[in-house]
VOGU-3710 file (C-alpha; in Angstrom, 3 decimals, decimal comma):
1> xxxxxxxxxx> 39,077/-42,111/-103,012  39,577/-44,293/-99,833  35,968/-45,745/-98,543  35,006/-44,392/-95,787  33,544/-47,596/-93,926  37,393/-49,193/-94,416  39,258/-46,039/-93,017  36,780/-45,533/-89,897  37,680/-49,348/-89,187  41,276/-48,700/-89,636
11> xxxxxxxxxx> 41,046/-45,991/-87,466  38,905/-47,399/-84,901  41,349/-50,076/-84,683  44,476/-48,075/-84,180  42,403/-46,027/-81,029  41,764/-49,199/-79,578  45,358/-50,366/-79,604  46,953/-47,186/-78,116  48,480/-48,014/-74,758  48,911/-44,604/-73,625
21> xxxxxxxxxx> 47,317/-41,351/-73,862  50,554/-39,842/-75,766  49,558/-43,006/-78,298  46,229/-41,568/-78,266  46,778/-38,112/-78,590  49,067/-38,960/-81,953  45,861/-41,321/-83,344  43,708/-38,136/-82,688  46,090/-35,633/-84,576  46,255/-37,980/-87,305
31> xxxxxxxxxx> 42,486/-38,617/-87,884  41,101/-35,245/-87,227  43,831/-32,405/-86,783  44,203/-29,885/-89,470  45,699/-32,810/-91,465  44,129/-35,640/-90,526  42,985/-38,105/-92,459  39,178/-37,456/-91,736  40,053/-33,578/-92,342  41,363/-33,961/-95,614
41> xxxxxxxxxx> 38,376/-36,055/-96,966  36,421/-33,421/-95,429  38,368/-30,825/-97,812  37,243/-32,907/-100,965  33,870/-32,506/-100,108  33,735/-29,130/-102,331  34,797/-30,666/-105,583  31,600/-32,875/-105,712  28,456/-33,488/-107,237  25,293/-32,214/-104,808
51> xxxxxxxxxx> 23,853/-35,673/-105,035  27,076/-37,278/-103,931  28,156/-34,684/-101,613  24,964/-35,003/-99,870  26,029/-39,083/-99,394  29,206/-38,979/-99,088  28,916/-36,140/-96,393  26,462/-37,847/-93,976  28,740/-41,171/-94,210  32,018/-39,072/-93,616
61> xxxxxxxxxx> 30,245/-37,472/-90,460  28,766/-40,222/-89,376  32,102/-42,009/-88,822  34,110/-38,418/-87,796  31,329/-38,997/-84,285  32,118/-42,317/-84,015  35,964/-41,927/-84,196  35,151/-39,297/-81,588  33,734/-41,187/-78,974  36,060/-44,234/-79,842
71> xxxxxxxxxx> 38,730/-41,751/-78,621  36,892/-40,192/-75,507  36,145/-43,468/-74,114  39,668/-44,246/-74,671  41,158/-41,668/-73,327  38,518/-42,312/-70,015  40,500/-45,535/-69,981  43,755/-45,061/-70,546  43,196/-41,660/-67,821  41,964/-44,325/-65,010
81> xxxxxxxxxx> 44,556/-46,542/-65,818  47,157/-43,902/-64,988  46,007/-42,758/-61,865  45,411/-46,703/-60,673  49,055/-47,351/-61,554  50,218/-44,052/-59,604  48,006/-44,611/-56,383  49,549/-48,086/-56,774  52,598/-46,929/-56,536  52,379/-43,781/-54,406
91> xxxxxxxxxx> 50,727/-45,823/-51,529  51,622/-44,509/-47,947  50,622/-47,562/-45,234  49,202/-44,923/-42,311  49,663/-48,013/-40,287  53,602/-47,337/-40,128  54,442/-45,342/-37,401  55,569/-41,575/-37,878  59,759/-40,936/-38,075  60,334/-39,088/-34,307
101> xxxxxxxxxx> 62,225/-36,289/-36,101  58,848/-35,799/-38,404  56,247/-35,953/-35,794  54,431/-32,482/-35,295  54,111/-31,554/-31,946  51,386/-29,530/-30,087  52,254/-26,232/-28,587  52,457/-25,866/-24,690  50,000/-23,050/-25,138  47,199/-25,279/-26,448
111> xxxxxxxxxx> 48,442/-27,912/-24,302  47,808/-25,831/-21,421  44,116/-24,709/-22,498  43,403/-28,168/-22,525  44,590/-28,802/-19,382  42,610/-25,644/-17,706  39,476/-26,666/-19,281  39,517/-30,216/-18,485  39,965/-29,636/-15,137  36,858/-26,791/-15,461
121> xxxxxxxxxx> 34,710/-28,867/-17,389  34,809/-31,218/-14,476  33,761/-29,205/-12,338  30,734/-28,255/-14,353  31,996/-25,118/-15,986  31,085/-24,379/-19,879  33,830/-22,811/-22,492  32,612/-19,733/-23,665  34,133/-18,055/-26,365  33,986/-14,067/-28,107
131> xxxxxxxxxx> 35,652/-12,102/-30,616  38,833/-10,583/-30,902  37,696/-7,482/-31,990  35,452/-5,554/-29,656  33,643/-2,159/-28,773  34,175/-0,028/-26,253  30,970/-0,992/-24,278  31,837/-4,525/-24,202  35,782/-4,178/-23,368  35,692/-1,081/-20,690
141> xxxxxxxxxx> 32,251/0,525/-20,191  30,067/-2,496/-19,225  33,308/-3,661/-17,127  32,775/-0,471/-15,063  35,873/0,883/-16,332  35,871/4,651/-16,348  36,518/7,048/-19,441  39,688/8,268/-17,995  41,524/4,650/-17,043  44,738/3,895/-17,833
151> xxxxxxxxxx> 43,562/1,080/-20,040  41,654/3,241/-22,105  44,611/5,035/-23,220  46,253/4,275/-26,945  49,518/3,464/-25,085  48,406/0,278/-23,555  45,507/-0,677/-26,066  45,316/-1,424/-29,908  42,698/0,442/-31,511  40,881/0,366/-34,848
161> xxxxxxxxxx> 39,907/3,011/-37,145  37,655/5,225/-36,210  33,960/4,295/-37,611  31,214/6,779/-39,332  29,514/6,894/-36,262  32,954/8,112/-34,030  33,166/5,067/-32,315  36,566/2,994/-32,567  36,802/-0,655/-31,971  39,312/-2,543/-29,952
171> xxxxxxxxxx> 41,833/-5,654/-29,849  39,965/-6,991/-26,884  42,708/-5,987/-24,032  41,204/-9,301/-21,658  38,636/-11,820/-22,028  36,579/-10,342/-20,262  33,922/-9,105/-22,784  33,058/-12,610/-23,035  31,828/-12,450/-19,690  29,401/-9,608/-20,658
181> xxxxxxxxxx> 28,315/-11,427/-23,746  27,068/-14,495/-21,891  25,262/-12,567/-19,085  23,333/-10,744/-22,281  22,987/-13,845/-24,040  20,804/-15,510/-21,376  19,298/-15,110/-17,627  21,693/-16,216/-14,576  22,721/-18,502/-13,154  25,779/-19,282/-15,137
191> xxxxxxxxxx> 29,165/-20,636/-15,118  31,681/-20,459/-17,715  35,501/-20,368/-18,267  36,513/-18,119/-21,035  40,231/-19,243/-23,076  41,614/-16,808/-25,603  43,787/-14,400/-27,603  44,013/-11,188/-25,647  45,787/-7,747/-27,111  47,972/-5,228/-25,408
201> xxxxxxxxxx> 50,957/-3,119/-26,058  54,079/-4,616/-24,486  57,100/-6,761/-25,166  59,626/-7,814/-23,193  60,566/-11,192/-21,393  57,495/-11,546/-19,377  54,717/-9,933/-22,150  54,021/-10,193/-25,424  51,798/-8,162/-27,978  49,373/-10,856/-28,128
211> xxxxxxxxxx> 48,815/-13,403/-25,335  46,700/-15,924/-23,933  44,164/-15,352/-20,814  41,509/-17,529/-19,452  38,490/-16,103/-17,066  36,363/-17,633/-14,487  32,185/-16,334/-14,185  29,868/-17,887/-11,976  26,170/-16,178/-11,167  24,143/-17,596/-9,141
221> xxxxxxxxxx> 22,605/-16,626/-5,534  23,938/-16,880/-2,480  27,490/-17,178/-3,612  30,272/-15,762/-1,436  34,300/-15,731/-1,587  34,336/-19,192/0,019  33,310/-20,856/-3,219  35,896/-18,666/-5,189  38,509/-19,914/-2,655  37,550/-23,534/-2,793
231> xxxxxxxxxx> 36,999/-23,146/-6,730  40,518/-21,813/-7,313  42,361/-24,335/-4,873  40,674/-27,278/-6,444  41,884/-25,759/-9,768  45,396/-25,566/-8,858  46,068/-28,756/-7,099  44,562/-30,191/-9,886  46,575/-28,357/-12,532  49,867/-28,593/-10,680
241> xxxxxxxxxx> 49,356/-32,218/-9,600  49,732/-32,221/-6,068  48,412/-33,165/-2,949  47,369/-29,926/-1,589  48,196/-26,290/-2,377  48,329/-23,292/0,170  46,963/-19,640/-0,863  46,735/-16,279/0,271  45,157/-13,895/-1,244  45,909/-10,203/-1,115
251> xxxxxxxxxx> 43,348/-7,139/-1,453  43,884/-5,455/-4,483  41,852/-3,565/-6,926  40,001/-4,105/-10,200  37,108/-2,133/-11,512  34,954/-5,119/-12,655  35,201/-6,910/-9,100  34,482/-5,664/-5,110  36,103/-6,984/-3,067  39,411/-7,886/-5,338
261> xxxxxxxxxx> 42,221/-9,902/-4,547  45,278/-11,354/-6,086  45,773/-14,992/-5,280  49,673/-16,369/-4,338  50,777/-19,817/-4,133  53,105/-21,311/-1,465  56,412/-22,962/-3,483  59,822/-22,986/-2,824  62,645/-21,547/-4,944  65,843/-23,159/-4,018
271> xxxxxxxxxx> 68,039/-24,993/-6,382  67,392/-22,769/-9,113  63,578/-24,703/-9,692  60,182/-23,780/-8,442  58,141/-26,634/-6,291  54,329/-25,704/-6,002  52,789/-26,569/-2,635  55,957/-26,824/-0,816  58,336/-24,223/0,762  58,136/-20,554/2,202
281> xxxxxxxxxx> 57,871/-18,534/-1,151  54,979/-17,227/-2,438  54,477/-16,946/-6,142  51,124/-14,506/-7,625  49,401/-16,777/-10,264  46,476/-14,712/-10,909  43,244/-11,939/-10,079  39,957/-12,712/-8,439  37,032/-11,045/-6,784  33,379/-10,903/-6,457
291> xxxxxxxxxx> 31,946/-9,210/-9,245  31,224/-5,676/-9,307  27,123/-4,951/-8,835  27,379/-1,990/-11,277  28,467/-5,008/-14,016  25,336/-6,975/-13,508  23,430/-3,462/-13,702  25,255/-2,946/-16,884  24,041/-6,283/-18,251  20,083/-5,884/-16,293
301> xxxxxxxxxx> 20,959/-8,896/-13,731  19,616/-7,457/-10,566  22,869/-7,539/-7,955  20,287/-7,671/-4,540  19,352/-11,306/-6,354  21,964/-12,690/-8,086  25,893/-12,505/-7,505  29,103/-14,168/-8,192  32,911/-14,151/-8,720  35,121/-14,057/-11,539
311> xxxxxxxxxx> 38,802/-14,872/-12,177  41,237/-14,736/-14,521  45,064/-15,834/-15,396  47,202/-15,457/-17,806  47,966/-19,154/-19,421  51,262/-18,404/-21,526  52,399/-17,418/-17,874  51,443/-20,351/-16,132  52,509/-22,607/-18,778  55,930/-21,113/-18,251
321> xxxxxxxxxx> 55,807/-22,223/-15,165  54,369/-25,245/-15,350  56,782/-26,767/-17,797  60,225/-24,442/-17,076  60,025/-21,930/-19,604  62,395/-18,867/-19,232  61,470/-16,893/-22,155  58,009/-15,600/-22,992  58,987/-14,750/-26,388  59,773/-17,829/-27,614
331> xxxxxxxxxx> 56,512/-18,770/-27,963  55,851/-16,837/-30,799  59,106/-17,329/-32,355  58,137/-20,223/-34,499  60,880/-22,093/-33,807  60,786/-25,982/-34,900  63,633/-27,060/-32,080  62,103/-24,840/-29,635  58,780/-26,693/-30,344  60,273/-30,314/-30,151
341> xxxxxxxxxx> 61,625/-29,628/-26,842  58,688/-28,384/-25,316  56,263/-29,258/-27,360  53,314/-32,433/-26,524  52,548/-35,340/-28,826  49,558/-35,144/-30,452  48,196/-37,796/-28,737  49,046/-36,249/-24,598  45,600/-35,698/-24,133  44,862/-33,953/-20,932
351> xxxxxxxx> 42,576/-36,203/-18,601  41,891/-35,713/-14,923  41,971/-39,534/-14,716  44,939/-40,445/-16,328  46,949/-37,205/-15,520  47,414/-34,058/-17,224  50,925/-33,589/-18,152  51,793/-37,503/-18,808
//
């Protein structure tokens, strides 16, 4: 019978000379798999005397651990070795430049949100943000939109399934809950801009299923449709980068604001492009009014102390034309060429100071 101190040095010295963990695993099989060398001097074990069982037993164990942790710490090794020698030779220098045709781009819509807030944040405005799905309180009722508006109806809106309770929530159908949410979150005065997914049921060139909006809220006192009008004309001269921009805004009607108006920009459409602040057209880039006294009611604001105007756009809209886009659809068509074209680099970062749309 082989001793047992000259085989665990054997075997100890084979583990140690393995150069890779296939070498290893092989060494392993070979001391202690089903036939192994340890395993079969294990088997033998039965044939014996007690009194030399008993020593020959507690030596054969003895080295069986010790050939054990000879190969774990091995295998430690040899495993660290391997993944040094394939970081070494997987290494990416992020110092190289990225190929053009690789480079991701960002997406005109989120270019565009940056842009609008920038410009709001500058002028002291806070982004405010909500959740998609609402209830009907915060998406009509508390917007002073009646029960038997055309918004309310399934045609136009996305509903949920009905809860235990026989209330349904909503796709939000504008941003506007937001608005309702901040005045409950907190006492006036406030002033936020509100960017966000918005939900409504139409497709065609001009409208999608899902689309982007961004609102306008200020509360305070003593504010009157001057500061809306010198709020949105900063906005747009900023936003279109010109000198100056001339408005007119037209009475219209929305249940959330009194008096309501829909704001137009002069431009000029000849040569088949549209100049902003130039020419005899007029193009409509968005909605505006004072906000409605039954909406502060609805939130407990008292409307013979505070009031304020609100405003809101559609971005996917102006971003079309902002950067020349004919199709509205094409936004969500996931299209990498589409996205090269008029896609930003990652690093375009809208700044007031060192232009918007560099």
């Amino acid at each position: 019978m082989q001793d047992v101190t000259e085989l665990e040095s054997e075997l100890l010295g084979r583990i140690a000379a393995a150069g890779s963990l296939e070498t290893l695993e092989a060494e392993r099989v070979a001391a202690l798999g089903r036939k192994g060398r340890i395993t079969e001097l294990m088997k033998t074990l039965g044939g014996m005397e007690p009194e030399a069982r008993k020593a020959f037993a507690a030596g054969l164990n003895q080295a069986k651990d010790r050939i054990t942790d000879a190969l774990n710490a091995r295998k430690d090794g040899l495993s660290r070795a391997a993944l040094d020698a394939r970081l070494a030779s997987e290494r990416v220098d992020v110092t190289l430049p990225a190929r053009p045709e690789q480079a991701g781009r960002i997406h005109p819509v989120s270019q565009v949100v940056d842009e609008i807030t920038e410009i709001f944040a500058a002028m002291g405005f806070n982004i405010a943000e909500g959740p998609d799905i609402e209830d009907d309180f915060h998406n009509f009722t508390a917007l002073n939109i009646p029960p038997d508006h055309p918004a309310r109806q399934m045609h136009d809106t996305f509903y949920l399934a009905e809860k235990p309770d026989g209330s349904r929530p909503v796709l939000r159908t504008h941003t506007s809950p937001v608005q309702i949410r901040t005045m409950q979150a907190g006492p006036p005065p406030h002033r936020i801009v509100v960017p966000g997914r918005t939900y409504r049921m139409d497709s065609d060139a001009t409208h999608t299923p899902m689309f982007h909006q961004i609102e306008g809220l200020v509360i305070d006192r003593d504010i009157h449709m001057g500061h809306l009008k010198g709020t949105l004309e900063e906005f747009c001269r900023a936003f279109f980068e010109v000198e100056r921009v001339t408005m007119r805004f037209r009475p219209s009607y929305f249940p959330f604001t009194e008096p309501s108006a829909e704001v137009d920009i002069r431009c000029d459409r000849s040569g088949g492009q549209i100049r902003i602040g130039e020419g005899e057209d007029w193009l409509e880039i968005l909605g505006c009014g004072m906000v409605h006294p039954k909406v502060l009611q609805a939130v407990g604001i008292d409307p013979d102390q505070w009031q304020g105007f609100a405003w809101g756009m559609g971005i996917d809209r102006i971003a079309m034309l902002k950067y020349g886009i004919p199709d509205l659809r094409a936004f969500f068509d996931a299209d990498l060429r589409w996205l090269r074209h008029y896609g930003f680099a990652a690093l375009d970062l809208p700044t007031l100071g060192g232009g918007l749309s560099r």
